[in-house]
CHARMM-style PDB file with segment names, atoms N, HN, CA, C and O in Angstrom:
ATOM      1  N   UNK     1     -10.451  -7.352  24.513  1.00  0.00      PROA
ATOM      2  CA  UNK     1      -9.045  -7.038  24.254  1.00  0.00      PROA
ATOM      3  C   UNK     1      -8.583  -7.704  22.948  1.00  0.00      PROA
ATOM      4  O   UNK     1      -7.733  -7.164  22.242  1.00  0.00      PROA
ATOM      5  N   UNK     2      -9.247  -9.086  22.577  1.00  0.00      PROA
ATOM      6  HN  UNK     2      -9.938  -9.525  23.151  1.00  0.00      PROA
ATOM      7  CA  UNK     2      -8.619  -9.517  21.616  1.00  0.00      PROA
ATOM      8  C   UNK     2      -9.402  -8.938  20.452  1.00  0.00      PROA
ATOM      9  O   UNK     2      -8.773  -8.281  19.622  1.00  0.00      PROA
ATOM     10  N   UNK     3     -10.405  -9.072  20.340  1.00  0.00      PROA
ATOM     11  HN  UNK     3     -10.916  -9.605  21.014  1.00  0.00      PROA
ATOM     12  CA  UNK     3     -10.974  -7.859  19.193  1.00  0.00      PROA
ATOM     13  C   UNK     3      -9.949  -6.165  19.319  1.00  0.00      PROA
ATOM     14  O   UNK     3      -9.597  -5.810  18.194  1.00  0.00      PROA
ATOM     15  N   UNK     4      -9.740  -5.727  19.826  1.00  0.00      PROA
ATOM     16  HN  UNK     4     -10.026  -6.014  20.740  1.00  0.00      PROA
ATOM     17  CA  UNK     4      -8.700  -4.736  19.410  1.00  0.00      PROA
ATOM     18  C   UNK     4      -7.345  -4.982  18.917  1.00  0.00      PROA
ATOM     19  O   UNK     4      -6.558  -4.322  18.239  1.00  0.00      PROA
ATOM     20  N   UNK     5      -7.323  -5.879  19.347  1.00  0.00      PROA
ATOM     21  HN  UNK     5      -7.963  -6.414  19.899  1.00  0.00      PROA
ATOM     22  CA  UNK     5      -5.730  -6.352  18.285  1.00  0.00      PROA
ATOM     23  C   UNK     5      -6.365  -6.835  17.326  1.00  0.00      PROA
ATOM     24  O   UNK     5      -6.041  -6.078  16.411  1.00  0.00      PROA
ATOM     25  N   UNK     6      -7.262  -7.810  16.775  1.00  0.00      PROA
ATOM     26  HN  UNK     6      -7.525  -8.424  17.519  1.00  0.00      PROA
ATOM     27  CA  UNK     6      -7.436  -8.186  15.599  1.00  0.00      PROA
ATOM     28  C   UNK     6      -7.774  -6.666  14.594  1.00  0.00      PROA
ATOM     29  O   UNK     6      -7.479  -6.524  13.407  1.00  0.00      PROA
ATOM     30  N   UNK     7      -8.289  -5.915  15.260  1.00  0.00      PROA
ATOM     31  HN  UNK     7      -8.529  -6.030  16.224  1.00  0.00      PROA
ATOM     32  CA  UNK     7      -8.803  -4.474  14.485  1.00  0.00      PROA
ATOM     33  C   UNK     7      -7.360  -3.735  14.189  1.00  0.00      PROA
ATOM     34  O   UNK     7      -7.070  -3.409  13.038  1.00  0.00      PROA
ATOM     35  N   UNK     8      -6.585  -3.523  15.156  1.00  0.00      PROA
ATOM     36  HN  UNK     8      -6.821  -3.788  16.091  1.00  0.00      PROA
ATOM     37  CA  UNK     8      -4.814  -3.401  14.925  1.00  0.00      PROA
ATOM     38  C   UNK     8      -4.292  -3.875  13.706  1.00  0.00      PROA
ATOM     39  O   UNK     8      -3.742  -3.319  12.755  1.00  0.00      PROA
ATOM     40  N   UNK     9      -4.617  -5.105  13.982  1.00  0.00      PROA
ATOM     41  HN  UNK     9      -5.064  -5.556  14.754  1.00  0.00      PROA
ATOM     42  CA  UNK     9      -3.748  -6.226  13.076  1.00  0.00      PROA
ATOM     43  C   UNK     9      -4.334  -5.934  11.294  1.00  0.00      PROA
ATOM     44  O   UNK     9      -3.734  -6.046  10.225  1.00  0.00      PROA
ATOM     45  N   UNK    10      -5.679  -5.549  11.608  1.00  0.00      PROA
ATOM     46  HN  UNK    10      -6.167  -5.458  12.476  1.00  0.00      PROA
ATOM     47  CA  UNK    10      -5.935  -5.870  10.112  1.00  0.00      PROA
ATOM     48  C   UNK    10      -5.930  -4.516   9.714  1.00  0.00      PROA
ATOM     49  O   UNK    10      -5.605  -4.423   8.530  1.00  0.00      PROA
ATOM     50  N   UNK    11      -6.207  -3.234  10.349  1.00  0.00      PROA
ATOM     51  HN  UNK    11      -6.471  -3.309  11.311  1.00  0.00      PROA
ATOM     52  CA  UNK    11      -5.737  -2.168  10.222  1.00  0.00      PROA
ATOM     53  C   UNK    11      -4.600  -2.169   9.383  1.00  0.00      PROA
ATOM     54  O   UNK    11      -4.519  -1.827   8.203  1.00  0.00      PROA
ATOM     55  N   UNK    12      -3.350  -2.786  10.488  1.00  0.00      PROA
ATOM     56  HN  UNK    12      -3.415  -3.064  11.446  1.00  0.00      PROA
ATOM     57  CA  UNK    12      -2.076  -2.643  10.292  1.00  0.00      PROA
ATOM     58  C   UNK    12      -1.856  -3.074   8.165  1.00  0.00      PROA
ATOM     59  O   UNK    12      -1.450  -2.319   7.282  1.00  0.00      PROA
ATOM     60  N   UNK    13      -2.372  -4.663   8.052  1.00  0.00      PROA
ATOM     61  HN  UNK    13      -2.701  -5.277   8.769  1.00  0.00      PROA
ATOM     62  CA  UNK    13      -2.371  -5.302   6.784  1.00  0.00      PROA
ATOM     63  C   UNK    13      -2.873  -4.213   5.522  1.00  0.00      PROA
ATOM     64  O   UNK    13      -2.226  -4.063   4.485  1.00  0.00      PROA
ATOM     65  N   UNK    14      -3.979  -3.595   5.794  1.00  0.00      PROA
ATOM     66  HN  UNK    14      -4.505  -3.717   6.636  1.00  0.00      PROA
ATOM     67  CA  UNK    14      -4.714  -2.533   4.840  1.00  0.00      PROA
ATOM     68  C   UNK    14      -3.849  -1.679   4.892  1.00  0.00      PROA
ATOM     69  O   UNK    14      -3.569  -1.253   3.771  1.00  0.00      PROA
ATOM     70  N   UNK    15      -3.143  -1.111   5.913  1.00  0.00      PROA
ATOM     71  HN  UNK    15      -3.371  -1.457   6.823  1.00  0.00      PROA
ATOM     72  CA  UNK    15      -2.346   0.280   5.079  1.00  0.00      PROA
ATOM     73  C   UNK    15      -1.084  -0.526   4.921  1.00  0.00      PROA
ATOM     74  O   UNK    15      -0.215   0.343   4.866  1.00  0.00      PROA
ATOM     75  N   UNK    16      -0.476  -1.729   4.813  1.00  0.00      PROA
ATOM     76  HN  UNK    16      -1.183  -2.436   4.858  1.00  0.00      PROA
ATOM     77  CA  UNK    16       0.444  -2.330   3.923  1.00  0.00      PROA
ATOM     78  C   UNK    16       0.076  -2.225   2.438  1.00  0.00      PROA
ATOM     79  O   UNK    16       0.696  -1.722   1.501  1.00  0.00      PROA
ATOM     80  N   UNK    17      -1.046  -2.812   2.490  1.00  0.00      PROA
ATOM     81  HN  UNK    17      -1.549  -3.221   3.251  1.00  0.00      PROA
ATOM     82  CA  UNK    17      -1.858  -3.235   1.508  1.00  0.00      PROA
ATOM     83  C   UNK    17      -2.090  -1.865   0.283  1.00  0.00      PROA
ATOM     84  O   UNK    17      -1.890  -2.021  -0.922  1.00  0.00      PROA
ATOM     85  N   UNK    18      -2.425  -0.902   0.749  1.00  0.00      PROA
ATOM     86  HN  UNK    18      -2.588  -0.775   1.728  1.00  0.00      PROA
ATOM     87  CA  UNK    18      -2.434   0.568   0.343  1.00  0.00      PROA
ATOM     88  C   UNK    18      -1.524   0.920   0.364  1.00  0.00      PROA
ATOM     89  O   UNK    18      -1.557   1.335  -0.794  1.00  0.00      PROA
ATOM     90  N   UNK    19      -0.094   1.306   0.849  1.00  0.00      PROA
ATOM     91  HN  UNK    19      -0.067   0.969   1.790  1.00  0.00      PROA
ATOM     92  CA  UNK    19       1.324   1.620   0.325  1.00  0.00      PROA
ATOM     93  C   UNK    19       1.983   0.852  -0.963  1.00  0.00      PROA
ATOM     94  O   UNK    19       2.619   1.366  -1.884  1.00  0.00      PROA
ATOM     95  N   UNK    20       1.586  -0.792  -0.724  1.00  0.00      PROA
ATOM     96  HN  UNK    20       1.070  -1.209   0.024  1.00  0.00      PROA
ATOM     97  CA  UNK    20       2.464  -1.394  -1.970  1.00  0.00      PROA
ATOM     98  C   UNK    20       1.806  -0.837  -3.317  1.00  0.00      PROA
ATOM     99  O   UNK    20       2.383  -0.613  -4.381  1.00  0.00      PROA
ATOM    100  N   UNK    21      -0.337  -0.569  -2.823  1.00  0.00      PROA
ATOM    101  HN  UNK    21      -0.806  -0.750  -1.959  1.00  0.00      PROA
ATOM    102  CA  UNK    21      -0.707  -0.248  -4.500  1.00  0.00      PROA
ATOM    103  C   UNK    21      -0.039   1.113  -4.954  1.00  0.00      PROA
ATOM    104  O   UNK    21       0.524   1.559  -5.954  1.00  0.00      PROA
ATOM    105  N   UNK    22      -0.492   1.641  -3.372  1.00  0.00      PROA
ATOM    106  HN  UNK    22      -0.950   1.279  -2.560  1.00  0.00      PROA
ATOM    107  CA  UNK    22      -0.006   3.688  -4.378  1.00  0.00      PROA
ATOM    108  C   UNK    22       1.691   3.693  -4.767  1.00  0.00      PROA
ATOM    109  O   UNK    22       2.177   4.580  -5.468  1.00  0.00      PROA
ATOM    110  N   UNK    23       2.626   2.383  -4.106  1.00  0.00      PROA
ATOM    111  HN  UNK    23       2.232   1.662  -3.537  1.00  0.00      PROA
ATOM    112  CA  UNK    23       3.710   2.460  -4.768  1.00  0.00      PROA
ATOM    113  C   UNK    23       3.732   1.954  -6.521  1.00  0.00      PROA
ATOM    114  O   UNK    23       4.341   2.365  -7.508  1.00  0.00      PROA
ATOM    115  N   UNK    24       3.062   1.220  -6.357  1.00  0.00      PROA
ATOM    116  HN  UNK    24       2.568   0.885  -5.555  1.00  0.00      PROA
ATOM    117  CA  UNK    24       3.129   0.710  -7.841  1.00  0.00      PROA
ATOM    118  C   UNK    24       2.308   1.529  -8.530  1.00  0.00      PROA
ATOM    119  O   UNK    24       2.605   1.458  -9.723  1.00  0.00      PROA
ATOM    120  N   UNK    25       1.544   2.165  -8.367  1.00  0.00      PROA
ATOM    121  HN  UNK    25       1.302   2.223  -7.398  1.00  0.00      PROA
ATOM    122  CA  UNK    25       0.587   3.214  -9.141  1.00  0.00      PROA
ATOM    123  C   UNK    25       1.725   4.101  -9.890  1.00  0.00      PROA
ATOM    124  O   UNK    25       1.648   4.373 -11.088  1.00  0.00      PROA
ATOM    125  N   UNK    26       2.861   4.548  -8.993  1.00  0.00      PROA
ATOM    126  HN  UNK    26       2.924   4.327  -8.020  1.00  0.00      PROA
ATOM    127  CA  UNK    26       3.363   5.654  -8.543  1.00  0.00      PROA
ATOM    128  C   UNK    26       4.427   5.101  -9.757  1.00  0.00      PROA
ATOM    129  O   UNK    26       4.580   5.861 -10.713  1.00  0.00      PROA
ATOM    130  N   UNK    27       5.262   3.643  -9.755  1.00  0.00      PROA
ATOM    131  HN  UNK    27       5.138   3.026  -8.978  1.00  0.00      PROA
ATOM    132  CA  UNK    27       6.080   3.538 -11.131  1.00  0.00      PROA
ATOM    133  C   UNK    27       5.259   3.370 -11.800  1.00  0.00      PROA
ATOM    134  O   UNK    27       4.706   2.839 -10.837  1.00  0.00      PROA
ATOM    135  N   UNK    28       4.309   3.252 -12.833  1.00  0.00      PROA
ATOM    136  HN  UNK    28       4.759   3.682 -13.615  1.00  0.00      PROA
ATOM    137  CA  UNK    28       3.371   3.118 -13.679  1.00  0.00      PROA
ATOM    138  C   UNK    28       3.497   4.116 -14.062  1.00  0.00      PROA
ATOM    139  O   UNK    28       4.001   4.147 -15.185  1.00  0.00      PROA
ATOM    140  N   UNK    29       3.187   5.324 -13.498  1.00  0.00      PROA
ATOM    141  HN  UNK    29       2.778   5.299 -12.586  1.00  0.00      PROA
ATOM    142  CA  UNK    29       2.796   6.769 -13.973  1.00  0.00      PROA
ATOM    143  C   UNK    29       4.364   7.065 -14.286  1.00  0.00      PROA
ATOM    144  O   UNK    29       4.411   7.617 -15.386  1.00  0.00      PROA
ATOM    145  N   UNK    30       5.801   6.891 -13.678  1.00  0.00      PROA
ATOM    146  HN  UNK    30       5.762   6.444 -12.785  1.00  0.00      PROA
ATOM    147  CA  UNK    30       7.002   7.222 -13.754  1.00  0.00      PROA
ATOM    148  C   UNK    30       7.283   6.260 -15.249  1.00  0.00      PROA
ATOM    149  O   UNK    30       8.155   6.609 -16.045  1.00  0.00      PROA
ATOM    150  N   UNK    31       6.605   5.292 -15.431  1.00  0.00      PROA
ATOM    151  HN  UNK    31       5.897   5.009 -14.784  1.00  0.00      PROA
ATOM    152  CA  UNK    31       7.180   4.546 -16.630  1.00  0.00      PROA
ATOM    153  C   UNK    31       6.377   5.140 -17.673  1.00  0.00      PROA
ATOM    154  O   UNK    31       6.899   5.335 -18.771  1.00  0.00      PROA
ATOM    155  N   UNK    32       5.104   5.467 -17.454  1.00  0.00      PROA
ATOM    156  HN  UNK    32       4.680   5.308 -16.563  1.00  0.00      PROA
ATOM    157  CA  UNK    32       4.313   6.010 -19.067  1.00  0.00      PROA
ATOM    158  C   UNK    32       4.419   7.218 -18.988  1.00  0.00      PROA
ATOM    159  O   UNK    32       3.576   8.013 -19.403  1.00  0.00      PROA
ATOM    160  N   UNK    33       5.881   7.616 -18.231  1.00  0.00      PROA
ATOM    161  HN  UNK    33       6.566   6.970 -17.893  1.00  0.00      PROA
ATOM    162  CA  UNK    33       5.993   9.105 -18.878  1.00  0.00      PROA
ATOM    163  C   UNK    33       7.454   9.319 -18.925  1.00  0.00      PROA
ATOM    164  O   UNK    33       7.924  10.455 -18.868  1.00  0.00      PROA
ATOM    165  N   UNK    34       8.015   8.510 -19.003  1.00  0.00      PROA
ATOM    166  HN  UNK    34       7.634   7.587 -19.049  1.00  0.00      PROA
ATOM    167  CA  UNK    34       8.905   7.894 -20.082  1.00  0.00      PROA
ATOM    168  C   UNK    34      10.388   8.374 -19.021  1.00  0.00      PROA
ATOM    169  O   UNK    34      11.405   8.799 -19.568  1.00  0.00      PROA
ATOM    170  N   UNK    35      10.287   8.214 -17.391  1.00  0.00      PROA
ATOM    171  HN  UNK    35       9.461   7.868 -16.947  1.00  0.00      PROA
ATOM    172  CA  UNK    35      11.482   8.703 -16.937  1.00  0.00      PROA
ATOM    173  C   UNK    35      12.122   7.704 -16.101  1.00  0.00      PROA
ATOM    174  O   UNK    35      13.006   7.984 -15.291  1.00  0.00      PROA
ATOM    175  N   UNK    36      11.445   5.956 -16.403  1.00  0.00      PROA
ATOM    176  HN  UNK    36      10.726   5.728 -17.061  1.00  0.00      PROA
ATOM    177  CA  UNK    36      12.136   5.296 -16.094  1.00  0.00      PROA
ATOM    178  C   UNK    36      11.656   4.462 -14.400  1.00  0.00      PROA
ATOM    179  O   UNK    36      10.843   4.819 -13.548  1.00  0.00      PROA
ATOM    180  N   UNK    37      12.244   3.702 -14.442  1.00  0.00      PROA
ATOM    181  HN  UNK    37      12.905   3.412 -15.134  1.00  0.00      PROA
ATOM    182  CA  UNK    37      11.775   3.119 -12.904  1.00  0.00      PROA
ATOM    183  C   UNK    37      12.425   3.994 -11.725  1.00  0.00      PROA
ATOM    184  OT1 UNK    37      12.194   3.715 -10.549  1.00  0.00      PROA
TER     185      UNK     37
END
């Protein structure tokens, strides 16, 4: 049981982890194309 929450848990951290990059990917591409944050 506790191995499935740790697999949850770190699950959970990686797609944090993957939203904050593809957010910041996402102003990067909005700033080098010149429309601002």
């Amino acid at each position: 049981m506790r191995v499935l929450l740790l697999v949850l848990a770190l699950l959970g951290v990686a797609y944090a982890a993957a939203l904050a990059v593809a957010r910041n990917n996402m102003e990067v591409w909005h700033t080098a194309a010149g429309e601002g944050p």
